[in-house]
N, C-alpha and C positions, 0 to 999 in steps of 0.2 A: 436517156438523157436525165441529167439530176433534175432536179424541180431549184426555185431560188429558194426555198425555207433550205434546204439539204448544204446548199452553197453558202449559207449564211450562217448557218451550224458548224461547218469548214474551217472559216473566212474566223469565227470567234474561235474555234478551240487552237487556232495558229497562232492567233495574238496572245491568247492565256497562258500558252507552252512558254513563247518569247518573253512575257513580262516573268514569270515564276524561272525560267531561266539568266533573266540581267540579275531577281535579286538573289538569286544563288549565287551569281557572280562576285557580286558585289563584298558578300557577308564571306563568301572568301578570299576576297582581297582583303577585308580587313582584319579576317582572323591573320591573312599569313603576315597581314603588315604589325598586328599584335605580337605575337610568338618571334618574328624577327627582331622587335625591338626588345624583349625580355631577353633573348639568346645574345645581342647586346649590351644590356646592361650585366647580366650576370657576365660576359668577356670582361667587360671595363672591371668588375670586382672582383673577376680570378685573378687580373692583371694587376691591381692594385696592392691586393693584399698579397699577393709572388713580391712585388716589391718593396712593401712593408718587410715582409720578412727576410727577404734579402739585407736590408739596411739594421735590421737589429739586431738578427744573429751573425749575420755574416758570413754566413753559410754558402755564396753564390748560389750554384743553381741547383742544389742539395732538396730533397722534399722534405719540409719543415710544417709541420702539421698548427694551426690555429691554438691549441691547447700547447703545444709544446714551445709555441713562441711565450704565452704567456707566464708559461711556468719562468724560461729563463727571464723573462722582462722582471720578474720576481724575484729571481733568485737573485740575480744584479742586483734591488733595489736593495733588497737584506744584508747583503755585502759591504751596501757603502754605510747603509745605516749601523753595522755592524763597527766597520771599520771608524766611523766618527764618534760612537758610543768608546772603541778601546782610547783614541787620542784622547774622548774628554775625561777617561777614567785613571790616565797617565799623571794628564795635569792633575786632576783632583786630590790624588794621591802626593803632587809634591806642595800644594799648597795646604795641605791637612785639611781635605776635600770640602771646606767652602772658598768658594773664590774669596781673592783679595778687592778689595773696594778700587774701582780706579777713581784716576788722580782728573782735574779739568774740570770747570762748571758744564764745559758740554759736551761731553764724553757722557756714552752711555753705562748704568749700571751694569755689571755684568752679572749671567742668570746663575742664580743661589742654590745649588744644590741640595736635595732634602738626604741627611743620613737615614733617618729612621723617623715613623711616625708610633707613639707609645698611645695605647689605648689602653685608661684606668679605667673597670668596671667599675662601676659604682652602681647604684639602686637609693631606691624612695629612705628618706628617715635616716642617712649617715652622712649629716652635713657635716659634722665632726672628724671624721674620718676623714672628709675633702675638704677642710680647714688644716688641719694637723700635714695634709702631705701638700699644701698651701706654705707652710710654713716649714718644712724639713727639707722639700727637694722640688716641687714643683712651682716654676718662678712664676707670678703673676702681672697684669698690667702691661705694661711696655718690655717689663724682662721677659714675659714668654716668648714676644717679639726676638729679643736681643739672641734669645737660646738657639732660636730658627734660624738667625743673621749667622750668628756666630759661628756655631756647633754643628748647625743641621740637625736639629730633635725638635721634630713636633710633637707637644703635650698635649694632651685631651681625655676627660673624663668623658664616662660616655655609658651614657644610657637610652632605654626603652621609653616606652607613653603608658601611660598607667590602661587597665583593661577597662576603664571608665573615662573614655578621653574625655580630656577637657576636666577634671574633677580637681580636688583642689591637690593632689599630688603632682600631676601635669605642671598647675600655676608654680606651686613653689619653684619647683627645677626653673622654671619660664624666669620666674624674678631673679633667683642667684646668678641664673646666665645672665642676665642682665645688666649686673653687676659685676661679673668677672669675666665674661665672655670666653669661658673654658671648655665649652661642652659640644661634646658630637648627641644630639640626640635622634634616633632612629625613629623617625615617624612611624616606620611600620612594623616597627616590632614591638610586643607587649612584654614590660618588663615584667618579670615572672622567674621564682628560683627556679620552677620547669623548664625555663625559656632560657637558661644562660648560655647552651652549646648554640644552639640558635642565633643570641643575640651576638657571640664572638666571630659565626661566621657571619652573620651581618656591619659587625664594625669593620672586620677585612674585606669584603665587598665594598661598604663605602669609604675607608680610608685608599683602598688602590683607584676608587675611580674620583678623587678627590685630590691625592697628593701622588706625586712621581718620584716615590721614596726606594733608597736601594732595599731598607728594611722594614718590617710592620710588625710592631709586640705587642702581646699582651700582657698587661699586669692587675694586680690585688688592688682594692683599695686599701687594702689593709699592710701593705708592703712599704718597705722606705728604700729608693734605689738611687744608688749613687752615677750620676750621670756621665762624670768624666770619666770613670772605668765602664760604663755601656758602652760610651763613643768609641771608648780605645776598642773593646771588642770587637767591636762589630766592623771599625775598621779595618783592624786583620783578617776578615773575611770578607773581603770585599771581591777577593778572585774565585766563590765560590757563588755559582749561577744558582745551585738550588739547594740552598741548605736550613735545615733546621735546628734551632741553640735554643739548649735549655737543659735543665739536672733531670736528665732522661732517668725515667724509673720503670718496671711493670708492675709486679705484685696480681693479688687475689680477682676475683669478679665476684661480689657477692649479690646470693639469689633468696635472700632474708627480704621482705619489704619493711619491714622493720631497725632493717642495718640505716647507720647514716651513709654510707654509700651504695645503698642498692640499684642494680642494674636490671631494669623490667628486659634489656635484652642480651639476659644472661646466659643463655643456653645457645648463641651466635658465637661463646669463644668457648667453643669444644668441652672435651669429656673432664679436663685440665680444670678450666674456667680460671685461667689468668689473664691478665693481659697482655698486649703486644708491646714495646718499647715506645715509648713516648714520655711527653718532656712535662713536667710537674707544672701544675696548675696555675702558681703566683705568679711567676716570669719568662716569658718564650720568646724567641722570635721567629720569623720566617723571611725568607727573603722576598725579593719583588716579583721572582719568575711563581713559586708556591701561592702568593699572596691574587698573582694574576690567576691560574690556576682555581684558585677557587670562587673567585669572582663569575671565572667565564662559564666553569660547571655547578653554579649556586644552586639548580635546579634539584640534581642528581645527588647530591651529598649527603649522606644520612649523618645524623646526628644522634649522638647517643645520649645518658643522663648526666654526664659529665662533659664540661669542654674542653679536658684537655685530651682525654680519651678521641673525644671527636673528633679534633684535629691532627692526632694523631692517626686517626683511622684512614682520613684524607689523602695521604702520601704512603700507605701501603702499596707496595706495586709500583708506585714510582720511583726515578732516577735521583734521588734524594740522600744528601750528606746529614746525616746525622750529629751532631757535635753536644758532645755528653760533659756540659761545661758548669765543673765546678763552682764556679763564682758565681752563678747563676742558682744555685742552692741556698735557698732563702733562711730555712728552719735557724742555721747559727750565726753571728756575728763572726767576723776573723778579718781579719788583713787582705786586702785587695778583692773582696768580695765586691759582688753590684749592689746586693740587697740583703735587704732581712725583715722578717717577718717583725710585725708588731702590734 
């Protein structure tokens, strides 16, 4: 016969099996009612997106992978934006690409197309220099407005911050813009004859993320350009996506440090030491798609001792129209020329 301690030993290890067997019960009911509801939810979202995709490609019941709907939701979106860019570039072309003013006190303006935005270098101590092209070709006050209205050419001199910010070359520039509000100045860049390849791919960095121009040049302050033969040029290029205009030259690399154009990375253009084709210094342009281009790889760009070299260097290797444009040849005065040195 058992004894009652032995019965009561029994009597507890029956209860402790029962209770450790409800909560295993338990904690698997609610895993499996967890795992049911996720196998659930992920149904509703396989479901979902099968008919998302259905409805955007069109595809019925085709397997259309996530990435591949997005691509085409893409590629449709660049189509239409493509296709509204060629209607407003139709119009632009028959109105001599700025809109006409409309007529009604309440009718809205319509949006003003930019042909080209013109970046004058200039630097510390040549107020003269931006006086004189003040006074030959760059309109001031309300007319630089009018040129914008009119023509579509934005004008701006455009310089660096002295490597003493704040000194008194900084103020000067500070007060003339003041008074004539013509100036792009580049906070972060230090005006420096070292610095001028630099600073030209900096004024095309902020003229693209600034102005929605089809064009972006650079010019001399030392240069006098005629604007209605700019316009017209660069008009007749307007069906070329990625082109570069300017009196393309190469010539020598010299490895003198003493030369006035020494090149510390002179021994980068081969056993030769000439240059590649590119467009002379005074006056260039680039179009909008190049001008984006080097905005988005600002990073990556080397720059050499010269700017026009360096900009040249930039579209090596790219899909890029070269246009080796006479009138764009500054050194002589002639007939139907842009420019001319002075």
């Amino acid at each position: 016969m058992r004894s009652r301690g032995s019965q009561n030993r029994l009597s507890g290890n029956s209860f402790g099996s029962r209770v450790s067997a409800l909560i295993f019960a338990m904690i698997a009911t609610m895993a499996t009612i967890y795992v049911a509801g996720r196998l659930w939810q992920d149904a509703e979202s396989r479901v979902y997106l099968i008919e998302q995709l259905e409805k955007r490609t069109g595809q019925g019941h085709s397997a259309v992978s996530v990435d591949d709907t997005l691509k085409i939701i893409a590629c449709r979106e660049q189509q239409k934006k493509l296709s509204s860019l060629e209607m407003e570039l139709a119009v632009a072309r028959k109105e001599g690409f700025v809109s006409k003013q409309s007529s009604g006190n309440n009718e809205k303006q319509p949006t003003k197309k930019i042909l080209s935005v013109i970046g004058v270098m200039t630097t510390f101590g040549r107020k003269k220099n931006r006086d004189a092209i003040r006074k030959a070709w760059m309109p001031t006050g309300a007319s630089i407005k009018n040129l914008a209205d009119q023509k579509g050419i934005i004008v701006r001199f455009v310089i660096g911050r002295s490597a003493n910010r704040g000194d008194s070359l900084d103020k000067e520039i500070e007060r003339e813009n003041s008074q004539t509000n013509d100036f792009i100045i580049l906070d972060d860049q230090v005006e420096a004859v070292e610095e001028s390849a630099k600073k030209t791919k900096s004024f095309f960095i902020y003229a693209v993320d600034n102005w929605d121009a089809e064009f972006y040049a650079k010019v001399n302050d030392d240069v006098y350009v005629n604007l209605d033969a700019f316009g017209g040029v660069l008009t007749s290029h307007l069906d070329k996506p990625r082109v570069y205009v300017g009196c393309m030259k190469s010539g020598e690399v010299f490895s003198e440090p003493t030369h006035k154009w020494y090149e510390p990375d002179w021994w980068k253009f081969g056993d030769g030491k000439s240059y590649f084709q590119h467009a002379s210094g005074e006056v260039y342009v680039i179009s909008k798609a190049l001008a984006q281009f080097i905005s988005i790889n600002r990073f990556i760009l080397r720059t050499y001792a010269h700017d026009d070299v360096s900009t040249g260097s930039w579209f090596i290797g790219l899909d890029v129209t070269y246009l080796d444009e006479n009138k764009f040849c500054c050194s002589s005065w002639s007939a139907g020329s842009i420019c001319a040195a002075v």
